[in-house]
N, C-alpha and C positions, 0 to 999 in steps of 0.2 A: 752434746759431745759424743763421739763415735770412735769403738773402739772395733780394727779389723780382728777375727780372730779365726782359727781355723775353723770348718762345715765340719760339726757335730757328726755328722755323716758318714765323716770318712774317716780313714786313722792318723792319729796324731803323734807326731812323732820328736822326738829329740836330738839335736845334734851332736855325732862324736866328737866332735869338735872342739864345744865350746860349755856342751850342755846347757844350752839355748834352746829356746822354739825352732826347730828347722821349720818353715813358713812354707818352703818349696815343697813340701812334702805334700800337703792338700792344700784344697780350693781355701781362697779365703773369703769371708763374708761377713756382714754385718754384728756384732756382737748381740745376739735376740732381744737382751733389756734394754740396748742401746735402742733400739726401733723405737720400743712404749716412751723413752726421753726424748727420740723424735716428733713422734703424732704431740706428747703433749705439749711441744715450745710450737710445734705449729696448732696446738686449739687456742692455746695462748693469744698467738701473734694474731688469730682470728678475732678473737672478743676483745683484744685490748690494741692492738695494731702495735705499729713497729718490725725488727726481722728478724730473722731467724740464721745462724749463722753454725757451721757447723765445723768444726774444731775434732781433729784425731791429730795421734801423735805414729809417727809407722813409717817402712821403708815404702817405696817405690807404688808396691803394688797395691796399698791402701787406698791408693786415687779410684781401685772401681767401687769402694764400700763408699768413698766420698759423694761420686755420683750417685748411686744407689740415694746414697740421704737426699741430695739434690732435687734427686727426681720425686721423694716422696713431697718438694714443695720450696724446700730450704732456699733462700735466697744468695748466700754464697757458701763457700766455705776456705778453710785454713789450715794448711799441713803441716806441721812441723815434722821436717826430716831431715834427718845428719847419720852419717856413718858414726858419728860420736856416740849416739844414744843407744845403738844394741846392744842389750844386754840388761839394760836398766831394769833398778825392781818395781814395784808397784810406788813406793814414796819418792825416788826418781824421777819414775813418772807423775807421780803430783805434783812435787818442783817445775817440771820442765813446763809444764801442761798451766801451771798459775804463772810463769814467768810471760806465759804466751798471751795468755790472757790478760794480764797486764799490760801486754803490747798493740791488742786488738780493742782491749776496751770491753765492758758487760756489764748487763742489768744482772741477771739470773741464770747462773749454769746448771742445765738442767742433763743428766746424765742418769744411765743404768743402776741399779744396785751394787752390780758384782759384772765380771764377763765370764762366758765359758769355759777359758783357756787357763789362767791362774786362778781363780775365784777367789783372790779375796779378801774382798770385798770393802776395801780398808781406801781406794784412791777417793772418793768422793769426799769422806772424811778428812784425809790428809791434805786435799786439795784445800776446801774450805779453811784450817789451819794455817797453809802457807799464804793466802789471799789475805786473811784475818778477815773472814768472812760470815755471818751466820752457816752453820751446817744443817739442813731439814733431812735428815734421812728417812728410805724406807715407808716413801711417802706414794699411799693411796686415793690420794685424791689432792689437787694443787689449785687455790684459790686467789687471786692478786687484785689488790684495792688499791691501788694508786703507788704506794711506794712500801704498802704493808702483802706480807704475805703468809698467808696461813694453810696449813697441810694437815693430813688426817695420815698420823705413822701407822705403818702397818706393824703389829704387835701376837703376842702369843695368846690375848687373854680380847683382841678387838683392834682397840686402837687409838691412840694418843693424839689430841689436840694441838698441834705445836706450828707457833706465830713468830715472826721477826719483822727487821724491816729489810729492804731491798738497799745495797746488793747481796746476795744470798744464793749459795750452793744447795740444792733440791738432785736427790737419786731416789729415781722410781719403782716401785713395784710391777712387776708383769700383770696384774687386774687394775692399775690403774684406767687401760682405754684400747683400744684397738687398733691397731697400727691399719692407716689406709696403702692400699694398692695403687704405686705411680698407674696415671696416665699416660696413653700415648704420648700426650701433648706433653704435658710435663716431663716426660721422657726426653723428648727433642728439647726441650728447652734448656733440660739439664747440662745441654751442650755447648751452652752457650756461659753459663753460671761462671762468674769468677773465682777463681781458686789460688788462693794463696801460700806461697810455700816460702815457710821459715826455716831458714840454719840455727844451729845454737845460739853462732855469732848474730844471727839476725834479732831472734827472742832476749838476747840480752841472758842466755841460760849460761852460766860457767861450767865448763865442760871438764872440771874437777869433782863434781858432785855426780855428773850421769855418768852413765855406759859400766859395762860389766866389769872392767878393773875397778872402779870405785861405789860397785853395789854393796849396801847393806847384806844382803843374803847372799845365799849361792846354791846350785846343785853341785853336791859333790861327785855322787853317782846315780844311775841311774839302767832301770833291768828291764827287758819288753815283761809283759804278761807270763806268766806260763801259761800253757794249753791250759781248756776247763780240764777236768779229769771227769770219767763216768759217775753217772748219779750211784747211790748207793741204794741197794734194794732190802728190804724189809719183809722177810715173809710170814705175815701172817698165821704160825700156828697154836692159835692161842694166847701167845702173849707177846701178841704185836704192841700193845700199847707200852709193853715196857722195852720192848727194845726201839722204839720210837723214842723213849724219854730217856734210855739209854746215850740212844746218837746224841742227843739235842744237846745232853749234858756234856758227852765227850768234844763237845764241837764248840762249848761255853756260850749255847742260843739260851740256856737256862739256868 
């Protein structure tokens, strides 16, 4: 599953409008955890065969993050776009995204942790719940026995042993594996890959539950940065270390 999201890179910005993602604003590109859920449904689809099918929900301009997936291998993939859906929150997009799924069929959804752009980190979860599906999260390593499937969570103290059976929603950690680098070849061929696009009406999604009139949450408002301000200088005569622990205190770093 692949989510577009704007290039870290650039600045990100909000619309007066609507207080949305303005997308126009920068490039957009692959969601960076989405990639590691890439490489892994295709080391997967290596040692156990079968395909690889790749699933984002987005307007228009998500077909170059589609290809991108493509070319890292993927066999097809599946768009779901409607003017209906902007604005939608992240359980929204869980809805919509398991409705589609439902329409397309799956063994194992294998997706990102979080993305860049909202982070958080809640649709993997909320997906598996609308599916009524096992949830593996936060999963550093992904193992599959026939119709069993067992993952090593990534944790604060190591990490958790956790097994179901298939079908089952799996989001990865970025040390799971190493996203490869399309080929030429696979480049060209990504050109050729079927690519499916779904309306609401098509997914079978009620279009009373998405889009931004009937989101869950909302931005109410929203302010650029202000400028940094100049560092603060500290002159040593004598008793720098207390006007050092002075600042720290006034600034609540202590």
């Amino acid at each position: 599953m692949v989510k577009q999201v704007p290039d870290t890179a650039t600045e990100r910005k909000l619309s007066s409008d609507d207080n949305t993602l303005d997308r126009a604003a920068s490039d957009g590109v692959i969601n960076e955890l989405d990639e590691y859920a890439i490489e892994e449904a295709l080391l997967l689809k290596e040692k156990h065969g079968g395909e690889v099918t790749i699933l984002t929900m987005g307007p228009d301009q998500a077909t170059d993050s589609i290809r991108k997936a493509l070319s890292m291998g993927a066999d097809k993939a599946v768009h779901v776009v409607d003017d209906a859906l902007h604005g939608s929150d992240a359980l929204q997009t869980a809805y919509a995204l398991s409705q589609a799924l439902r329409k397309v069929g799956f063994d194992l959804v294998v997706l990102g942790s979080e993305s860049t752009d909202a982070r958080t980190g809640v649709v993997g979860a909320a997906l598996a719940e609308y599916l009524g599906a096992p949830q593996l999260t936060l999963a550093g390593k992904v193992d599959v026995d026939g119709s069993a499937i067992k993952v090593q969570r990534q944790t604060d103290y190591g990490y958790d042993v956790v097994e179901a059976q298939l079908p089952a929603v799996v989001s990865v950690v970025e040390k799971i594996n190493e996203p490869r680098y399309p080929s030429f070849k696979l480049i060209m061929q990504a050109k050729k890959k079927p690519v499916e696009k779904l309306a609401v009406a098509d997914a079978e999604i009620d279009a009373a539950k998405v889009g931004l009139a009937n989101a869950g949450t909302e931005t109410l408002d929203f302010a650029a940065a202000p400028p940094r301000a100049a560092g603060t200088i500290v002159k040593d005569e004598g008793d720098g270390g207390v006007k050092a622990a002075d600042f720290l205190t006034e600034k609540k770093f202590v």
